[in-house]
FIZA-823658 format. One record per residue: residue number from 1; x, y, z of N, C-alpha, C in turn. Coordinates in nm, 4 decimals. Layout:
// residues N
num n.x n.y n.z ca.x ca.y ca.z c.x c.y c.z
NUM X Y Z X Y Z X Y Z $
...
END
This chain:
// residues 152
num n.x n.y n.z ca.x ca.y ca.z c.x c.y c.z
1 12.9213 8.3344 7.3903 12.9410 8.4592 7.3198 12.8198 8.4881 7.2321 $
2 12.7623 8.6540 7.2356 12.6840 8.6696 7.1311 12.6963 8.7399 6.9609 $
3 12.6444 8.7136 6.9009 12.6526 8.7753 6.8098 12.5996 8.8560 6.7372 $
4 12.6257 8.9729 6.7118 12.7809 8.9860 6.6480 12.8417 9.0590 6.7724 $
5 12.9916 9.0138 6.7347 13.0587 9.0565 6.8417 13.1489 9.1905 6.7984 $
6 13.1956 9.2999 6.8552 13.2057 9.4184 6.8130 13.2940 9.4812 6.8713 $
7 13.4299 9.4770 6.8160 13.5983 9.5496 6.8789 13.5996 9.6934 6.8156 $
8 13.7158 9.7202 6.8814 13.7291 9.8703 6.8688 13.8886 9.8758 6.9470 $
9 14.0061 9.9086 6.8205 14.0966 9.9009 6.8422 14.1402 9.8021 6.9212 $
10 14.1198 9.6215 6.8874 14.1242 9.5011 6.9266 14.0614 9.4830 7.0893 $
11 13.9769 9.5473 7.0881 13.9577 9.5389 7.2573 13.7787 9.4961 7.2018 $
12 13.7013 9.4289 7.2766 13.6354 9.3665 7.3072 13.4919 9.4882 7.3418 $
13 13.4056 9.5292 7.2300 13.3529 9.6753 7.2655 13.2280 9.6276 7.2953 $
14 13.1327 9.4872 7.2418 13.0368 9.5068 7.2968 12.9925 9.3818 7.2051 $
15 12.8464 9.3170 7.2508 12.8151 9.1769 7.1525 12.6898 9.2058 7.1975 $
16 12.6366 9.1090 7.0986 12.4803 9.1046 7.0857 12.4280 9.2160 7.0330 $
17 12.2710 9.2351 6.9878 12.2223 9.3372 6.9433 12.2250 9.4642 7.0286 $
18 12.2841 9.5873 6.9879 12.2524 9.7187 6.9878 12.2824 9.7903 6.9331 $
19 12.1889 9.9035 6.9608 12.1425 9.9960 6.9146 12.2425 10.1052 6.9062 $
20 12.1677 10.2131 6.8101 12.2607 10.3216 6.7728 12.2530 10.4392 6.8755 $
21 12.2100 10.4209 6.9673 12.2522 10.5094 7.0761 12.3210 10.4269 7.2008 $
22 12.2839 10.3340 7.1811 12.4502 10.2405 7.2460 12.5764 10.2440 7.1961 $
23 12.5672 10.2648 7.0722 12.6998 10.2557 7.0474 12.7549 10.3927 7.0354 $
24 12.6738 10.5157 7.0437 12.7127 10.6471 7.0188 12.7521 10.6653 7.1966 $
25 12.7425 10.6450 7.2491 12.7104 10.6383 7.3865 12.8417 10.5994 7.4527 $
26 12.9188 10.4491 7.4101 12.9718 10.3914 7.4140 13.1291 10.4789 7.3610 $
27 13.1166 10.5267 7.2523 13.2329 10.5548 7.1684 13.2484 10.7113 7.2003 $
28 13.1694 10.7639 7.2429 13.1900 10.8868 7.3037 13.2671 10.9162 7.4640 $
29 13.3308 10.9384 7.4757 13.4018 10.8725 7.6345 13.3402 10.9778 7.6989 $
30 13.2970 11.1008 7.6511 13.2731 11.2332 7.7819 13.1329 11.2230 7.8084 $
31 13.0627 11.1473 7.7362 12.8776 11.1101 7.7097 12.8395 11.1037 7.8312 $
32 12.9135 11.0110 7.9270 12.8640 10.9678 8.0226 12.8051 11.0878 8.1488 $
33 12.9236 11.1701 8.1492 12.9269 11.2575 8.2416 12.8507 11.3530 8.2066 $
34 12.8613 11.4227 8.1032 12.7246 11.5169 8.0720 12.6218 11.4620 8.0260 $
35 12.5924 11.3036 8.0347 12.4327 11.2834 8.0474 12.4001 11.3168 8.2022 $
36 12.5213 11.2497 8.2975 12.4708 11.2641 8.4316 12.4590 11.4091 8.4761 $
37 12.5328 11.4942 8.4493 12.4822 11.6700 8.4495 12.3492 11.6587 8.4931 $
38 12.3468 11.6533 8.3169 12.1916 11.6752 8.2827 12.0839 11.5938 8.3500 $
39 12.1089 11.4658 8.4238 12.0110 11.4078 8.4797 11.9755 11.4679 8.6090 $
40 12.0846 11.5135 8.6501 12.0936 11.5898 8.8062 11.9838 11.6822 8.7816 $
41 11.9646 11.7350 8.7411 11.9106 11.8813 8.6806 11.7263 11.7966 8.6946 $
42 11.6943 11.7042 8.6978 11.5734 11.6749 8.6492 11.5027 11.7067 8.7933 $
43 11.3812 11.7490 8.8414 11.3214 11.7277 8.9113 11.2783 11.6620 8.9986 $
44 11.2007 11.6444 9.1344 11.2056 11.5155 9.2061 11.0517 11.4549 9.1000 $
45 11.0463 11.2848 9.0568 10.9455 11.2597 8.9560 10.8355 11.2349 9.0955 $
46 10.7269 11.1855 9.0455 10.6655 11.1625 9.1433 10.6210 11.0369 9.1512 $
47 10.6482 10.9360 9.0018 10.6869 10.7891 8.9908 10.7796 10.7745 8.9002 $
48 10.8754 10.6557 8.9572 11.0265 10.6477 8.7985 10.9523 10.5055 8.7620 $
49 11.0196 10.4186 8.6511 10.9250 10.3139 8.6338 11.0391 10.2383 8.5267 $
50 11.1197 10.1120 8.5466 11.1681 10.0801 8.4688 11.0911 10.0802 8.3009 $
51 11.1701 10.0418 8.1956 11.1518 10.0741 8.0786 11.1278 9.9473 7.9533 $
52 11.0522 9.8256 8.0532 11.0293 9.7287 7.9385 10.8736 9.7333 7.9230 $
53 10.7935 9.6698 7.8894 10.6647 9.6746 7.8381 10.5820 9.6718 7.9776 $
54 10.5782 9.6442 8.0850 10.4830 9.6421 8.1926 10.5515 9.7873 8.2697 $
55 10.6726 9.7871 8.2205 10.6949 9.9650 8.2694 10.6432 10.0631 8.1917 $
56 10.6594 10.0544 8.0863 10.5550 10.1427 7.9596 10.4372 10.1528 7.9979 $
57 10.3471 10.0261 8.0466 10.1960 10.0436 8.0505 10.2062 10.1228 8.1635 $
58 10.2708 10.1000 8.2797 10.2409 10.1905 8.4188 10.2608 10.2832 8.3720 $
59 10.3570 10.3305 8.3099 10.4244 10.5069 8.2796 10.2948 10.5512 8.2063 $
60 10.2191 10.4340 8.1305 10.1273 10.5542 8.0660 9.9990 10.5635 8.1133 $
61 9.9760 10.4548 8.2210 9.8588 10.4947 8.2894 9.8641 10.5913 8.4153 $
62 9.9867 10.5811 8.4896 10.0293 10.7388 8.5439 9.9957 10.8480 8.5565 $
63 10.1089 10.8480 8.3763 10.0906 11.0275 8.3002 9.9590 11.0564 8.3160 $
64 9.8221 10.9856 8.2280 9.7270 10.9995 8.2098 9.6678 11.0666 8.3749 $
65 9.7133 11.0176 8.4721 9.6229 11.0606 8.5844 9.7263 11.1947 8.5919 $
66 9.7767 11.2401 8.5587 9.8509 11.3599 8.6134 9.9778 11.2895 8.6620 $
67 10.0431 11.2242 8.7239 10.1545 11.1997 8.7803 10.2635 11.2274 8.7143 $
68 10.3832 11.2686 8.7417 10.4937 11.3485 8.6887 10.5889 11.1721 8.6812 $
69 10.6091 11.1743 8.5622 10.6262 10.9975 8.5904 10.7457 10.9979 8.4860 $
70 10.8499 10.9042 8.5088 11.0173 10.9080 8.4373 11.0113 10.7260 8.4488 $
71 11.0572 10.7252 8.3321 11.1027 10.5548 8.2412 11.2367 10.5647 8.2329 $
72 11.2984 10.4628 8.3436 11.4469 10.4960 8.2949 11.5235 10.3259 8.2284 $
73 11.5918 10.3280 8.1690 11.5804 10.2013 8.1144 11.7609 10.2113 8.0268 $
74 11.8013 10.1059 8.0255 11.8866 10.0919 7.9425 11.8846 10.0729 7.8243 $
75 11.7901 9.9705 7.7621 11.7382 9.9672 7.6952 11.5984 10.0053 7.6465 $
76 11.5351 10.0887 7.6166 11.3988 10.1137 7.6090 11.3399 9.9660 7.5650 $
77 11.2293 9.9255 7.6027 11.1411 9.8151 7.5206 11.2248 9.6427 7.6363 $
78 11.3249 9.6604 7.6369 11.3827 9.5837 7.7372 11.3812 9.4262 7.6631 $
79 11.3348 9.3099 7.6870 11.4012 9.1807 7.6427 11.2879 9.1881 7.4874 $
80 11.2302 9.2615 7.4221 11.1134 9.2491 7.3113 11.2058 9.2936 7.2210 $
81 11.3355 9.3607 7.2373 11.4350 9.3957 7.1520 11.5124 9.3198 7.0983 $
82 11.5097 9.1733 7.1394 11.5808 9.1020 7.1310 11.4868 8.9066 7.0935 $
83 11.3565 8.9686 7.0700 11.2312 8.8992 7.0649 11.2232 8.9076 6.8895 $
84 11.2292 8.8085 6.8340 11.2124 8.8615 6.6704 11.0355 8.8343 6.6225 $
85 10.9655 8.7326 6.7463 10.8589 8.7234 6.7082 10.7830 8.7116 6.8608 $
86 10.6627 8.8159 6.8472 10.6181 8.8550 7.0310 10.4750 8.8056 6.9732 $
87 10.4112 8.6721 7.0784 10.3254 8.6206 7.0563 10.1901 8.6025 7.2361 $
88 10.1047 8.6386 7.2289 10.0579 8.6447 7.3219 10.0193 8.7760 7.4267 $
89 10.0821 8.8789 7.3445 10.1193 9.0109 7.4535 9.9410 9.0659 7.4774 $
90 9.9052 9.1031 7.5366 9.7564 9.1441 7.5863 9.7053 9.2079 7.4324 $
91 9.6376 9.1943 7.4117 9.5419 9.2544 7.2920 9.6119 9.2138 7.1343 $
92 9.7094 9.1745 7.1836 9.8087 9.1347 7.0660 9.8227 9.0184 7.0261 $
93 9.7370 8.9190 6.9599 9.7672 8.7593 6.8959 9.9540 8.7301 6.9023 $
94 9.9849 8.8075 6.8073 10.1061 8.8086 6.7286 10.1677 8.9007 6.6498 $
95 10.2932 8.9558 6.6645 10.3667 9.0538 6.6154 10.5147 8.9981 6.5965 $
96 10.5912 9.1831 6.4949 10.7413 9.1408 6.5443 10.8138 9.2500 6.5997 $
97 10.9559 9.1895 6.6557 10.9812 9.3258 6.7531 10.9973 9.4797 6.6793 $
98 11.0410 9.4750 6.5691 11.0066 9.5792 6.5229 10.9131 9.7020 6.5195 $
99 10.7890 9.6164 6.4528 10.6863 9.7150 6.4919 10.6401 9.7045 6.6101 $
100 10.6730 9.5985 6.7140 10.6065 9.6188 6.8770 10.6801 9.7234 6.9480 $
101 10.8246 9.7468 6.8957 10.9067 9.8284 7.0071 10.8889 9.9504 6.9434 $
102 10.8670 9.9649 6.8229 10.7985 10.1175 6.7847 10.6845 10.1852 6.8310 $
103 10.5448 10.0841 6.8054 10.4970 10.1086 6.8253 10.4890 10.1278 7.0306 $
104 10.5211 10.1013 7.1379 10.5745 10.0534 7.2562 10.5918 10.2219 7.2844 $
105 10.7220 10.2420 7.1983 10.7860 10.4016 7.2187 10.6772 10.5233 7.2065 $
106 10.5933 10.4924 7.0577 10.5420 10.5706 7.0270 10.4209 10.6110 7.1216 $
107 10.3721 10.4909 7.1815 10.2107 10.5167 7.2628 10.3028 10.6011 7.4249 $
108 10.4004 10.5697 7.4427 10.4818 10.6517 7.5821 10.4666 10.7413 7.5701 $
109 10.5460 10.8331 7.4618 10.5771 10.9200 7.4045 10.4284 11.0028 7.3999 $
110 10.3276 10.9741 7.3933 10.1672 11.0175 7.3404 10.1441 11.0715 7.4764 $
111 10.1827 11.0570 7.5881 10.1540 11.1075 7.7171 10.2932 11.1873 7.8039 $
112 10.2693 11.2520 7.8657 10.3882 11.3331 7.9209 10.4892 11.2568 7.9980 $
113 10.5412 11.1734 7.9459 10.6515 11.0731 8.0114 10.8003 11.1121 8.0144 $
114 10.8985 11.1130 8.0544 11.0020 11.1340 8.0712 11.1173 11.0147 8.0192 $
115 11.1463 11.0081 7.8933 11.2126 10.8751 7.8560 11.3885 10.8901 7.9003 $
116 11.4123 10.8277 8.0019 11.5331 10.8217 7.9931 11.6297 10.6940 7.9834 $
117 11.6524 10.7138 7.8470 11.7256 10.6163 7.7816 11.8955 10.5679 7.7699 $
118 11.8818 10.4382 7.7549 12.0463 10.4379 7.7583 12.1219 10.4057 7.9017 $
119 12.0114 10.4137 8.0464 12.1038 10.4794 8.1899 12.0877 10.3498 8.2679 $
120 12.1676 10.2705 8.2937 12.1423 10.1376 8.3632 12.1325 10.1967 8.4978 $
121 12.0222 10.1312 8.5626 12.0404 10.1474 8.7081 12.1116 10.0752 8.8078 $
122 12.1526 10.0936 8.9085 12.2653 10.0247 8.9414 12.2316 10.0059 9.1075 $
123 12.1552 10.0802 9.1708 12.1375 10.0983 9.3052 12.0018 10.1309 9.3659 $
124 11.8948 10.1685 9.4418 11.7819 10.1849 9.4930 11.8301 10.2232 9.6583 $
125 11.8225 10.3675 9.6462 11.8277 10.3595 9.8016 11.6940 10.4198 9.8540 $
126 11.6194 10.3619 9.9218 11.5195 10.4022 9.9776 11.4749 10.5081 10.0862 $
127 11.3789 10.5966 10.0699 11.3815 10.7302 10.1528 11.2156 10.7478 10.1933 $
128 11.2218 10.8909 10.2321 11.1137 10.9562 10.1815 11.0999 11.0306 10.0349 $
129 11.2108 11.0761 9.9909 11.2393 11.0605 9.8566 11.3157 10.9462 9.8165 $
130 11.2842 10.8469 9.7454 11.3692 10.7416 9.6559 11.4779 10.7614 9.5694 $
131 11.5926 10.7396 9.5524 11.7039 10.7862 9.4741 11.7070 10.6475 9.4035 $
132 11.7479 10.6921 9.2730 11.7828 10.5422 9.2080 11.9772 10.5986 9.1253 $
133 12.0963 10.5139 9.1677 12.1767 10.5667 9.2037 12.2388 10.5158 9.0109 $
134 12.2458 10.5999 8.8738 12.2802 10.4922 8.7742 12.3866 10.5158 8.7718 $
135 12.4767 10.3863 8.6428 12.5757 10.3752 8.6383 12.6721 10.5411 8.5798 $
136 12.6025 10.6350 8.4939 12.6726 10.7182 8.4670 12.6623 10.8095 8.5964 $
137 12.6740 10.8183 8.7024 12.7063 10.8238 8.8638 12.6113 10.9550 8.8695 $
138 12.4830 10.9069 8.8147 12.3592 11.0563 8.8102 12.3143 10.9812 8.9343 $
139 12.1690 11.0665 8.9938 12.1084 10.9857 9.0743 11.9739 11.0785 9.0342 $
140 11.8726 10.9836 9.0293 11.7520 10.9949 8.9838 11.6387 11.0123 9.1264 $
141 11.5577 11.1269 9.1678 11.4989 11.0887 9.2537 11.3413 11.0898 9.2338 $
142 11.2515 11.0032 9.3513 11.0780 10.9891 9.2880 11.0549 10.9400 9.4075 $
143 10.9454 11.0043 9.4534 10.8400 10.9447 9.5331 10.7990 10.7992 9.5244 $
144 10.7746 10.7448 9.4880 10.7744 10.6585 9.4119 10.8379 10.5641 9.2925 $
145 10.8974 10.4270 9.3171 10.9499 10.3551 9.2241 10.8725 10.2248 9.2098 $
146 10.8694 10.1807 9.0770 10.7856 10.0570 9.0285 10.9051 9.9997 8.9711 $
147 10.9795 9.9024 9.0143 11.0637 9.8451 8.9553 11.0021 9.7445 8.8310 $
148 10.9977 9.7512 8.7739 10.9814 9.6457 8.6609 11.1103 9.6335 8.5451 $
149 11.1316 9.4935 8.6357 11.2964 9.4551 8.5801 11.3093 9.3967 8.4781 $
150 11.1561 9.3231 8.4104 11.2355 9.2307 8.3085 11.2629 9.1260 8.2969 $
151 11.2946 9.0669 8.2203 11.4291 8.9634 8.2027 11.5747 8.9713 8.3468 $
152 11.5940 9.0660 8.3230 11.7120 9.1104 8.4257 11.6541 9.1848 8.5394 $
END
């Protein structure tokens, strides 16, 4: 078990560290479905790119060339969220997750990226367009996918 562990009307709502759009996310029951609306609605990307730190760097060397490029991630920043001290990272001696996952967001964010946060992916079906199928039952499509999974 992790901690802290986190009920909601004695039922078992969620453990370990997260965040405040996990838990808004979570406690909202209709969230799910009008995020997936709204994901439908997005364009075909022309790369999607999971959302931990080697997905960040692709997403932002991408954007920079022009590519229409989407970060989809459950967690933004991915296992560094859960890192209290990040030692070794390229140009970086030593940090903590704090300012690494800020700063992480903030350099994405500096280029035309598409952050979509919060959306576990759940499926990959492969095409001439790529669909990535997530759990709030959206489906994401891109020319291109760079899986970078992570930890998980």
């Amino acid at each position: 078990m992790a901690v802290p562990m986190m009920f909601l009307n004695g039922q078992n709502f969620g453990s370990g560290r997260t965040g405040v759009k996990e838990i808004i996310a979570k406690l909202d029951s209709g969230s799910a479905e009008r995020a997936a609306k709204e994901l439908e609605n997005k364009p075909v990307f022309d790369m999607l790119i999971g959302g931990g730190p080697a997905g960040a760097a692709a997403a932002i060397y991408s954007a920079r060339k022009g590519i229409a490029t989407g970060v989809v991630a459950e967690r933004f920043g991915g296992q560094v969220l859960d890192t209290m001290s990040i030692e070794n990272f390229v140009s970086v001696k030593e940090t903590e997750r704090p300012k690494f996952a800020v700063a992480l967001k903030q350099h994405v964010k500096e280029d035309e990226v598409d952050m979509i946060d919060v959306q576990r992916a759940e499926k990959l079906v492969p095409g001439r367009i790529n669909e990535i199928h997530l759990a709030s039952c959206a489906v994401l499509r891109a020319r291109t996918i760079i899986l970078a999974t992570g930890a998980r």
